[in-house]
C-alpha positions, -999 to 999 in steps of 0.1 A, spaced: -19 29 148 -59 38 144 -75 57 113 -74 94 117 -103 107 115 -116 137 98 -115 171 115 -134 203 107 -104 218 90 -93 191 67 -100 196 32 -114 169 9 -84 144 -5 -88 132 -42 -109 102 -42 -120 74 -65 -148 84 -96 -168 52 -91 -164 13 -79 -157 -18 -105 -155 -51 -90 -168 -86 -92 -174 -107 -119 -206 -125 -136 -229 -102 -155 -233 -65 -150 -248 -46 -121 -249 -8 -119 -255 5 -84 -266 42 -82 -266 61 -49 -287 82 -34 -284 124 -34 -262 140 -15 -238 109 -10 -215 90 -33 -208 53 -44 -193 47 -12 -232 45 3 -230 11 -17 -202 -1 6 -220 -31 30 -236 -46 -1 -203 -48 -23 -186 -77 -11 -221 -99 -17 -228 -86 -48 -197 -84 -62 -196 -124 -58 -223 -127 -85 -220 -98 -110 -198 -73 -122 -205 -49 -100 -203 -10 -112 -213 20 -89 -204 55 -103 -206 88 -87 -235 107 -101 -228 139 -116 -224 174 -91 -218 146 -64 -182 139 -48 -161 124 -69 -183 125 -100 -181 146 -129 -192 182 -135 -221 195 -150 -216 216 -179 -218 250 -185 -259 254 -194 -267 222 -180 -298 220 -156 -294 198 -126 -326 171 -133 -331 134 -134 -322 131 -172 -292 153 -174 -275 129 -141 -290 99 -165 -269 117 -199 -242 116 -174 -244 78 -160 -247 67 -194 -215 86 -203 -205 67 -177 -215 33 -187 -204 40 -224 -166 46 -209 -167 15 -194 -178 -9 -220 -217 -15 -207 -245 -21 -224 -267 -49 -208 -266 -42 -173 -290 -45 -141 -289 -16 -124 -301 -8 -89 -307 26 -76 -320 43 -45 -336 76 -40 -324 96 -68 -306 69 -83 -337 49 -82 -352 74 -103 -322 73 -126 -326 38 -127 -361 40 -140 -349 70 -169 -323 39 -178 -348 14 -182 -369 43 -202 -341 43 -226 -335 10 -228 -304 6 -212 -315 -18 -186 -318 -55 -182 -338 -52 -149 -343 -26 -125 -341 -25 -90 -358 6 -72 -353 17 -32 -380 39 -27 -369 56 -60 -377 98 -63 -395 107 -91 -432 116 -82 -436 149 -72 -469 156 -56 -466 192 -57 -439 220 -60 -454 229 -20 -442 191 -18 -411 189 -35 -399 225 -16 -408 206 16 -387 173 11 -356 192 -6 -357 215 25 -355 190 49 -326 172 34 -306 207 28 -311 211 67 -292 177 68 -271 189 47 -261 218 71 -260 203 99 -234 179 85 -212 213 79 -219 235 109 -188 243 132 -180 207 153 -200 189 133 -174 164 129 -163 163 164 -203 154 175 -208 129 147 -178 109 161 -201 101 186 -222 73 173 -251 84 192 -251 119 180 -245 103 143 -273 76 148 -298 107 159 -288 135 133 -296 105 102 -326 87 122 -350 113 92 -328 91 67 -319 59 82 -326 37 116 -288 32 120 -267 61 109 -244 49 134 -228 22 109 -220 53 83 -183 63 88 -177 98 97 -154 106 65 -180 97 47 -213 114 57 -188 148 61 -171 149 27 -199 134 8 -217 166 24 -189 189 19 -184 178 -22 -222 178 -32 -224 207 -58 -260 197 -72 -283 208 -41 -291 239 -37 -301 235 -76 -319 203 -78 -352 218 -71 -356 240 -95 -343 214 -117 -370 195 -109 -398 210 -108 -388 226 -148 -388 184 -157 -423 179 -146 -439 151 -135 -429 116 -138 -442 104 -170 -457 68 -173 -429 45 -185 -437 6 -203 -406 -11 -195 -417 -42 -221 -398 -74 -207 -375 -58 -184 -388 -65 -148 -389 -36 -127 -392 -40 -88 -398 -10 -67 -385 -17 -32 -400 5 -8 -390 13 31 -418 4 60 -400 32 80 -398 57 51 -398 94 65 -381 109 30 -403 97 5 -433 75 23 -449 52 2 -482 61 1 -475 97 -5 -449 91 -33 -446 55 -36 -484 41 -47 -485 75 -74 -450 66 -86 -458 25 -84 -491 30 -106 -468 49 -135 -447 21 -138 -465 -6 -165 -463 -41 -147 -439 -33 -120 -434 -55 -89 -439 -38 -55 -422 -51 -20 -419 -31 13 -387 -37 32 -394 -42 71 -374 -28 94 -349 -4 69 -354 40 69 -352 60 33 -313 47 24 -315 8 36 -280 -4 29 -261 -2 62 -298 -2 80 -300 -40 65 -274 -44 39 -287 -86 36 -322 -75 32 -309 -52 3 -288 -80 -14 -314 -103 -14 -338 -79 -31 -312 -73 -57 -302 -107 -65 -339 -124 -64 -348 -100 -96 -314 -109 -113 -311 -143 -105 -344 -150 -122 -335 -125 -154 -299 -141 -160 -312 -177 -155 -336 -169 -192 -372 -171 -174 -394 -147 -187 -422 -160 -159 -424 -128 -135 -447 -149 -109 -411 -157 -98 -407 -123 -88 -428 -123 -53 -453 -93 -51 -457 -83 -13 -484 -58 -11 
């Protein structure tokens, strides 16, 4: 008998707070807004073969804990939250690999020193301008909506309603499964707040990693966040990071390539767990 899939009706079910699998050191994967740890799923399996592999909700996100009474939705109040996080679960030295917003978390790790490497997929962070930031954010709550509307579900079954609703996002939204682009949708309670939260932050501040090698990954096909737009600004902030493009991958590359995003992942901590401190090991791709 075939999965049921979700309906319009059907209300969220309880679901797991995070992924732990694996073994060999720690990885932290961090997923982008709007979604949950389950936009880590075609990577798992591969990286879970070399490293502990631990992907948490973010906080206001489905599954993930609550903010606080007080607390603004910004950057470093989901980063007091993943650490939380990593403190529950016994981790200290971890690499951690982020996209989107969790690429910016990633970096507020690695600010606090809670990062062996870092790993960033076109990681938020750089605003331009409020005008900017109001324009991104608003394009992403119209995803948002969409996801919601009346038949939503019943259209997205059809993989090439669901490929052309995500194409702003990702080339192949056709790979996400239903369940998960709807209730991820339905359960995010940060969005309509994250703007303001981030504008009140500010701009990114220059951040000196000191030994920890930090490799921004950006998308060729990037309509979110392009590169030279947020990327370069964000890139030249970043004391001695390494910057690749990734061919052929949208804003969230995991099901658009999910090889592509392993390999980027384990070159960085391959060369960090083996003890070499030479970062010419690291490949630059301009």
């Amino acid at each position: 008998m075939g999965r049921r899939v979700l309906s319009d009706r059907d209300p969220a079910p309880e679901v797991s707070r995070h992924y732990r699998g694996g073994a060999g050191t720690p990885l932290v994967l961090l997923h982008p807004g709007g979604s949950s740890w389950r936009a880590w799923r075609p990577v798992l399996p591969a990286l879970a073969a070399r490293h502990e592999v631990f992907a948490p909700t973010l906080a206001g996100h489905r599954g993930g804990p609550e903010l606080g009474p007080g607390e603004r939705v910004s950057f470093r109040t989901i980063t007091d939250h993943v650490e939380r996080d990593l403190d529950d679960a016994g981790l200290e030295d971890v690499h951690v690999a982020g996209n989107s917003l969790g690429g910016a978390v990633a970096l507020e790790l690695a600010r606090r020193g809670r990062a062996r490497s870092v790993v960033g997929f076109s990681p938020a962070g750089h605003i331009p301008s409020p005008w900017m930031a109001k324009r991104v954010l608003g394009a992403i709550e119209v995803g948002r909506r969409a996801l919601l509307a009346p038949g939503a579900v019943r259209l997205l079954k059809v993989r090439a309603c669901r490929r052309g609703l995500m194409l702003p996002i990702l080339l192949h939204g056709e790979r996400i499964p239903v369940d998960d682009l709807v209730l991820d949708a339905r359960s995010c309670r940060i969005a309509p707040a994250l703007l303001r939260g981030v504008l009140a932050e500010g701009p990114f501040a220059a951040l000196d990693p000191g030994s920890v090698p930090v490799r921004l990954a950006w998308s060729r096909r990037d309509r979110v966040i392009p590169w030279r737009t947020f990327g370069a600004p964000l890139a030249a902030k970043v004391s001695g990071a390494e910057v690749i493009k990734l061919p052929g991958v949208g804003h969230v590359p995991m099901y658009d390539d999910p090889a592509l995003v392993v390999r980027t992942i384990l070159e960085v901590t391959t060369v960090v767990d083996g003890g070499s401190s030479d970062r010419d090991r690291l490949r630059r791709v301009e």
